[in-house]
C-alpha positions, -999 to +999 in steps of 0.1 A: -410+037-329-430+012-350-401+007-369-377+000-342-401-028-320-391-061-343-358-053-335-366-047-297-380-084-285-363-076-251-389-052-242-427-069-245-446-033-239-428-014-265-462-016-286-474-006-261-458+025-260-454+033-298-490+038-299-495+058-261-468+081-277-488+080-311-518+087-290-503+116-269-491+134-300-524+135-314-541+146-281-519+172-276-526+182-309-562+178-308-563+152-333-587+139-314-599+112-336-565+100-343-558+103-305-590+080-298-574+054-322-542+053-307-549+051-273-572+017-282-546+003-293-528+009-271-549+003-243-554-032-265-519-038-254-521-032-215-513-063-203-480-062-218-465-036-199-463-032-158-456+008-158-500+015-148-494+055-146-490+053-184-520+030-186-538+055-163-528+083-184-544+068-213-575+063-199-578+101-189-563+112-229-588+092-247-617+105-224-605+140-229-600+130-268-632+112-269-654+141-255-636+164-279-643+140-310-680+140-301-682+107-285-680+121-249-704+090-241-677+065-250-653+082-231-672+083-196-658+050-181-621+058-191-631+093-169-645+075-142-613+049-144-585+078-146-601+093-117-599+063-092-565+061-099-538+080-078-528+091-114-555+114-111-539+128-079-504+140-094-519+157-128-547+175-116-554+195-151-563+160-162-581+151-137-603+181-140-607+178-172-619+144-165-646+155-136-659+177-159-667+148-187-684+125-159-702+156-143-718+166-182-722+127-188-741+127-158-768+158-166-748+182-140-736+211-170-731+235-139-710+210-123-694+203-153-687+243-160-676+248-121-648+220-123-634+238-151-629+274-140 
């Protein structure tokens, strides 16, 4: 995909979605690090593209992929943003996923375990 957006001028968010696809691979993969990485850049490119649910789903991956990496911290406010989405509503592993970061971030482990099971 990185290859193909100079020839692709036509289409202003295809940055954007090299690196959400770059990102996704590496979350799924639980390259977690790498997945972190992508998804800011991607997230760097937002304005460019109009299609939010994929901006939504990058803000709940690079939670997810944040806690994971060790810097669940950093990864709070993309939780808190995924989940006031109606993203949240239509991929509810996600979205638990993503209750459970902000319920740990917030001292509630018991929550945090109970969202989860």
């Amino acid at each position: 995909l990185f290859e193909l957006e100079p020839t692709s001028p036509g289409f202003p968010d295809f940055a954007f979605f090299a690196h959400y696809n770059d990102g996704l691979v590496h979350h799924v993969g639980r390259r977690d690090a790498e997945a972190v990485a992508a998804l800011d850049r991607a997230l760097a490119l937002e304005a460019t593209t109009q299609e939010r649910y994929f901006v939504d789903m990058a803000h709940g991956m690079r939670a997810v992929s944040a806690y994971r990496a060790g810097v669940g911290d950093r990864g709070g406010a993309d939780a808190r943003r995924f989940l006031a989405t109606g993203t949240a509503e239509i991929n509810p592993a996600l979205a638990l996923m993503n209750q459970a970061i902000v319920a740990e971030l917030a001292g509630d482990a018991p929550g945090a375990i109970a969202r989860l099971w």
